[in-house]
Backbone as CSV, one residue per row, in Angstrom:
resi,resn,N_x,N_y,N_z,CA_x,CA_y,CA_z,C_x,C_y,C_z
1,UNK,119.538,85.279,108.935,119.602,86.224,110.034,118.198,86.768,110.274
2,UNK,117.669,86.775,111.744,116.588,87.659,112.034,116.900,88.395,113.049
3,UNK,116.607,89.811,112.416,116.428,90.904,113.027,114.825,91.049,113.742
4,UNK,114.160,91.148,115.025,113.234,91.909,115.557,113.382,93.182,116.189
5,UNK,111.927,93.811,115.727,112.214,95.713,115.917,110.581,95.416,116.967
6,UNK,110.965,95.554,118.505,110.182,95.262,119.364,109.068,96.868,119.549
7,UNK,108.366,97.338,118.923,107.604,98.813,119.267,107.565,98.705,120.666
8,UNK,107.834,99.755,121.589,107.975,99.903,123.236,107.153,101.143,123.261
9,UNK,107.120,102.253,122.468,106.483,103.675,122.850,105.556,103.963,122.005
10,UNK,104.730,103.591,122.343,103.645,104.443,120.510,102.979,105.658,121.058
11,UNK,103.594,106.673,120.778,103.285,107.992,121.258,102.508,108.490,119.918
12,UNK,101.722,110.170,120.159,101.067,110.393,119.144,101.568,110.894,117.662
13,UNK,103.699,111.194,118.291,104.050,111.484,116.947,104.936,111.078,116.324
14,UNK,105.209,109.705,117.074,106.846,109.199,116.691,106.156,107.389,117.842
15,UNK,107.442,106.684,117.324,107.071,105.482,117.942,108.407,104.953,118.066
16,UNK,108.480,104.578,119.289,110.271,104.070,120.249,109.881,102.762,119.608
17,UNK,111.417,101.999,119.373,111.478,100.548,119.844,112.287,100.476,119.853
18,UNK,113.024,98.869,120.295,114.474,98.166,120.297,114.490,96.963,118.888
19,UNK,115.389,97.416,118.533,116.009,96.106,117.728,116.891,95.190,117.679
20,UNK,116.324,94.183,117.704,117.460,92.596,118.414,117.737,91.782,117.297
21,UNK,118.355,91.555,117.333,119.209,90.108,116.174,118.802,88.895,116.902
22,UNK,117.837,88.213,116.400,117.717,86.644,117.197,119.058,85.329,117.383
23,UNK,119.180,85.083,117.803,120.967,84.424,118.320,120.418,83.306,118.822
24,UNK,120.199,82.005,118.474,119.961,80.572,119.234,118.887,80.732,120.093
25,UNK,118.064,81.176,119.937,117.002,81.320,120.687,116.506,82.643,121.195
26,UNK,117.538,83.088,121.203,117.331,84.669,122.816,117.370,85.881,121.795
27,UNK,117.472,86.994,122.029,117.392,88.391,121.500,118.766,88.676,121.919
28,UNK,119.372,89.251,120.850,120.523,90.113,121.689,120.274,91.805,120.994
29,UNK,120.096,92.769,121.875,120.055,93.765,121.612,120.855,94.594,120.587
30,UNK,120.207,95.111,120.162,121.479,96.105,118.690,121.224,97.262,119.299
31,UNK,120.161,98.259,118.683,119.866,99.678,119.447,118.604,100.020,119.414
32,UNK,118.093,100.970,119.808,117.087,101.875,119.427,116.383,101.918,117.795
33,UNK,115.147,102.218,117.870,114.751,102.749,116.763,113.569,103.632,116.976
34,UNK,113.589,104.210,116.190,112.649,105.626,115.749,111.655,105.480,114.418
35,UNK,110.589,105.680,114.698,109.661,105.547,113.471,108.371,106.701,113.690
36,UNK,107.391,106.615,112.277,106.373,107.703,112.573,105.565,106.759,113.523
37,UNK,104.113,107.861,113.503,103.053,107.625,114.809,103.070,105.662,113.883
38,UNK,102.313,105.099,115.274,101.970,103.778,114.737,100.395,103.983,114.619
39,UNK,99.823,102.908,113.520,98.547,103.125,113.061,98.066,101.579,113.638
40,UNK,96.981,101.563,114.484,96.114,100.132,114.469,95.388,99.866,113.355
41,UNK,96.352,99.314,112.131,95.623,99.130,110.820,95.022,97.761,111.087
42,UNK,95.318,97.052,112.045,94.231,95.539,112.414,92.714,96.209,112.544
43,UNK,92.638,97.046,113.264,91.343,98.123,113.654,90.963,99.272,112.946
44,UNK,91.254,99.042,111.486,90.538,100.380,110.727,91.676,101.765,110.815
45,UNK,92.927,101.481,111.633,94.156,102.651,111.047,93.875,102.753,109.674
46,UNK,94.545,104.124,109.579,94.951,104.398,108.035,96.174,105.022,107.897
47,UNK,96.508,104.477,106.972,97.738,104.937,106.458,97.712,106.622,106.072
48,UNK,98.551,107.501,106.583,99.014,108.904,106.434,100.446,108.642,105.433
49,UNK,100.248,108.939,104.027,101.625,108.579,103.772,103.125,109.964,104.044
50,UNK,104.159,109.102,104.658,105.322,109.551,105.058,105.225,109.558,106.190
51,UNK,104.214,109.087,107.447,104.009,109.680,108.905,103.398,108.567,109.358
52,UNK,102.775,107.458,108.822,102.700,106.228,109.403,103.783,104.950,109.420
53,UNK,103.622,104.847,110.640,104.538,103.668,110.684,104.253,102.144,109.814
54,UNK,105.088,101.439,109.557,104.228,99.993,108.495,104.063,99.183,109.754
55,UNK,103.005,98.001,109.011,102.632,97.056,110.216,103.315,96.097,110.307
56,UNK,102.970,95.398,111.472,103.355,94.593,111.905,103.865,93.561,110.964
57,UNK,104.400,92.639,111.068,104.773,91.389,109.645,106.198,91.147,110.255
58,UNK,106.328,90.322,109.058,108.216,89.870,108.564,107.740,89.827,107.464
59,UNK,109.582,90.802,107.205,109.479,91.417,105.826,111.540,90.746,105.293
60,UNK,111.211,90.164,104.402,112.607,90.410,103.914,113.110,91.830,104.172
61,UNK,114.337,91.449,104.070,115.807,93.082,103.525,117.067,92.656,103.233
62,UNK,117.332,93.394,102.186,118.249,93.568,101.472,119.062,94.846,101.018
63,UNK,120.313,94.551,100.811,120.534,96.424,100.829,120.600,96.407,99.533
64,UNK,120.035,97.853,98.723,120.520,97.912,97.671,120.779,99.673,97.318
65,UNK,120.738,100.255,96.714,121.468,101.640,96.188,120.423,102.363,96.198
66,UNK,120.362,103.657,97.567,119.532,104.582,97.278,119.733,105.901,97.024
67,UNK,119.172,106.319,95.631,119.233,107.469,94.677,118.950,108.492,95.884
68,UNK,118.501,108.580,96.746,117.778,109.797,97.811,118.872,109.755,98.381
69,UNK,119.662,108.840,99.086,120.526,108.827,100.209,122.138,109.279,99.605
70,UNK,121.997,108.665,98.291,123.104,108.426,97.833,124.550,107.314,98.642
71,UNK,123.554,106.613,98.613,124.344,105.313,99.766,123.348,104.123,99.733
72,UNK,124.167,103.143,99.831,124.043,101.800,99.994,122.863,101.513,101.238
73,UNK,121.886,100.998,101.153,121.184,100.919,102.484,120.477,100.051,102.707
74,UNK,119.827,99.210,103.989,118.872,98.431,104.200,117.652,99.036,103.534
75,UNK,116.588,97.775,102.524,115.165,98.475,102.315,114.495,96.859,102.932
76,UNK,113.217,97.157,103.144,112.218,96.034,103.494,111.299,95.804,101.984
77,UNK,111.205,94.697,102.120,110.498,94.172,100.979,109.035,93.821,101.001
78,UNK,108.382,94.092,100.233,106.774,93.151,100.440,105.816,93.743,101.939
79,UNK,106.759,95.172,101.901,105.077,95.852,103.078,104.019,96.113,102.399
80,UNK,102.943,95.664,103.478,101.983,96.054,102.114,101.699,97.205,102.346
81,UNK,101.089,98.576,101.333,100.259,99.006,100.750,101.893,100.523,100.980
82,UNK,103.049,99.856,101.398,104.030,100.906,101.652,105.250,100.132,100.318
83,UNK,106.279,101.837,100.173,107.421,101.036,99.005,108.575,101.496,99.748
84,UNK,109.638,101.274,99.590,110.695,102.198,99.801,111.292,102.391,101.072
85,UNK,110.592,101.377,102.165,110.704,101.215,103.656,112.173,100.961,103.933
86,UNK,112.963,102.307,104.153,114.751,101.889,104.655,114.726,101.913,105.613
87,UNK,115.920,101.306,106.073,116.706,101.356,107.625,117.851,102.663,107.564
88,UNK,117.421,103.594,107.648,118.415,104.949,107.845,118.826,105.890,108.742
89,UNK,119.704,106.673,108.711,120.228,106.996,109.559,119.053,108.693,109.909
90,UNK,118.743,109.273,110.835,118.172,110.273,111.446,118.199,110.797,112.749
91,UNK,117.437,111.453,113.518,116.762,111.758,114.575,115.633,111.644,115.185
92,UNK,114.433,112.270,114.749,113.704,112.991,114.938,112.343,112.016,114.193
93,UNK,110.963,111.658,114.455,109.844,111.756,113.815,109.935,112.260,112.186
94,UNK,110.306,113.546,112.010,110.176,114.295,110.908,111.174,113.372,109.762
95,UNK,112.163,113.083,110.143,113.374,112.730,109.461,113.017,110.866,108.884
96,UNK,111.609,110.480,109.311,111.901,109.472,109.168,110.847,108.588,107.552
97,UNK,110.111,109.508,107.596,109.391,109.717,106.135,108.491,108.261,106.123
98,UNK,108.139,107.832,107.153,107.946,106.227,106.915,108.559,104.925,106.781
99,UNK,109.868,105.525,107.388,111.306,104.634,107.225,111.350,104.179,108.997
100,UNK,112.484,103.362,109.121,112.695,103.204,110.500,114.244,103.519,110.672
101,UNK,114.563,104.271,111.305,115.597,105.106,111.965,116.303,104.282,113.297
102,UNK,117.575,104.564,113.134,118.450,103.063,114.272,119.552,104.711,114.822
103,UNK,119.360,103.847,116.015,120.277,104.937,117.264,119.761,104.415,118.521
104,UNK,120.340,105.411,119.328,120.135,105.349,121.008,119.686,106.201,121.375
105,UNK,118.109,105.990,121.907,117.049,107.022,123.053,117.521,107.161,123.856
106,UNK,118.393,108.438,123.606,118.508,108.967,124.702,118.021,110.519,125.271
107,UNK,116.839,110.941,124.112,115.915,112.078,124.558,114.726,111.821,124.178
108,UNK,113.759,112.302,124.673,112.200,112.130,124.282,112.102,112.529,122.737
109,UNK,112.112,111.015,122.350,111.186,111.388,120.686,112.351,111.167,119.788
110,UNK,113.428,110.875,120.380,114.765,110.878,119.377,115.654,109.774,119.312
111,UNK,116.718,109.594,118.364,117.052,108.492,118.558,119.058,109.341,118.431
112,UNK,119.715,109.096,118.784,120.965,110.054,118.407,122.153,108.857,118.097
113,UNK,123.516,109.292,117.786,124.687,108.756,116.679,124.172,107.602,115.954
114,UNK,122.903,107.825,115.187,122.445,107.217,113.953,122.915,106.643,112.835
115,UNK,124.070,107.626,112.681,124.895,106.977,111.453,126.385,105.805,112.180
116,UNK,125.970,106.031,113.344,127.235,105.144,113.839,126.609,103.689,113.943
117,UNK,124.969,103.972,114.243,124.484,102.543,114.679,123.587,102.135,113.490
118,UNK,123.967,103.133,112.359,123.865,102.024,111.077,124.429,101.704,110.167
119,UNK,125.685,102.267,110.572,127.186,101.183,109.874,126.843,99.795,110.407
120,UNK,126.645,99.912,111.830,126.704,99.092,112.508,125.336,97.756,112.191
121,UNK,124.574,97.900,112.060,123.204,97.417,111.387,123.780,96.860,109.884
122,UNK,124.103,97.901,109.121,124.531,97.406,107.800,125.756,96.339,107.147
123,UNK,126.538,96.233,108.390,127.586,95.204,109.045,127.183,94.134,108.714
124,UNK,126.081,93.882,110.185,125.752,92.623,110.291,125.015,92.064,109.191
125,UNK,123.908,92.908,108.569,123.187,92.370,107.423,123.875,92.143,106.186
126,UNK,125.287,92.763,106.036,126.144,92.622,104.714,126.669,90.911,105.071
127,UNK,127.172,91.062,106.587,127.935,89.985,106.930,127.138,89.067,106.979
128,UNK,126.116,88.560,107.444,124.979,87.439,106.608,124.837,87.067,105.774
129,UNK,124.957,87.989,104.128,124.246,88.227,103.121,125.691,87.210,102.493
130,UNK,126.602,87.831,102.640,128.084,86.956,102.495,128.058,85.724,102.961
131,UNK,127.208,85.512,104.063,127.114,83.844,104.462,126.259,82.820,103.625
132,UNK,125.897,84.247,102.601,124.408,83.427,101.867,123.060,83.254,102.554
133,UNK,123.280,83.830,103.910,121.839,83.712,104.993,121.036,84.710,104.161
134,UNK,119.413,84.600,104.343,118.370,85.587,104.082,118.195,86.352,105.239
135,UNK,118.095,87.695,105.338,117.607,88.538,106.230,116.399,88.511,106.293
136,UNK,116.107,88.913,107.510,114.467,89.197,107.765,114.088,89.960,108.930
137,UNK,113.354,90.622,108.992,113.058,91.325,110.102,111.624,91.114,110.624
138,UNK,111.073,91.112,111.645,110.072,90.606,112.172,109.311,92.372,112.898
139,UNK,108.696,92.690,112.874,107.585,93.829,113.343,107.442,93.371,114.216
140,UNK,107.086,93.755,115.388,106.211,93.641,116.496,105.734,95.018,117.383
């Protein structure tokens, strides 16, 4: 299974995108996502830790048990110079600690019913994982 998380908004304190499941060729849309500011680490960005977004890449994921969340969750594997990169449920910039946050923009800077659209996320990546497929997610 590949997941792409397309960046659309890189504002100065939060960063919009869409995330698509690749399907035979084409994108099919899942939802929204929410992340911190994005850093041009190709160009000398630096990492702010908890408030930068990770770069660009494909990264494995896998869910496994998080002690913070106390729940089962998507993490990304092998970012570099970042650990601990989940797919979780939030709002807001603040809420997202360097993680990427899944919902629907539907206010400036936010992403809202988060925890509905990452049952929904955690679905599909369980239901793969059962097929024996590798997940992956692609940055852009």
């Amino acid at each position: 299974m590949e997941l792409i998380l397309k960046r659309i908004a890189k504002k100065n304190t939060y960063t919009i995108g869409k995330l698509y499941e690749k399907c035979g060729g084409k994108r099919r849309e899942i939802c929204d996502t929410l992340e911190p500011t994005w850093r041009d680490y190709a160009h000398g960005g630096r990492k702010i830790k908890g408030c930068s977004a990770i770069p660009e890449g494909r990264y494995a994921v896998v869910i496994s048990y998080s002690p913070k969340f106390q729940q089962w969750l998507p993490i990304l594997l092998g970012v570099p110079n970042f650990s601990g990169i989940r797919i979780h449920a939030g709002n807001t910039a603040k809420d997202t600690e360097g993680c990427i946050l899944v919902g629907k923009n539907r206010e400036v800077g936010k992403v809202l019913d988060s925890r509905k659209w990452l049952n929904g996320v955690k679905q599909k990546i369980v239901a793969a994982k059962e097929r024996g497929e590798a997940v992956w997610i692609t940055i852009e």
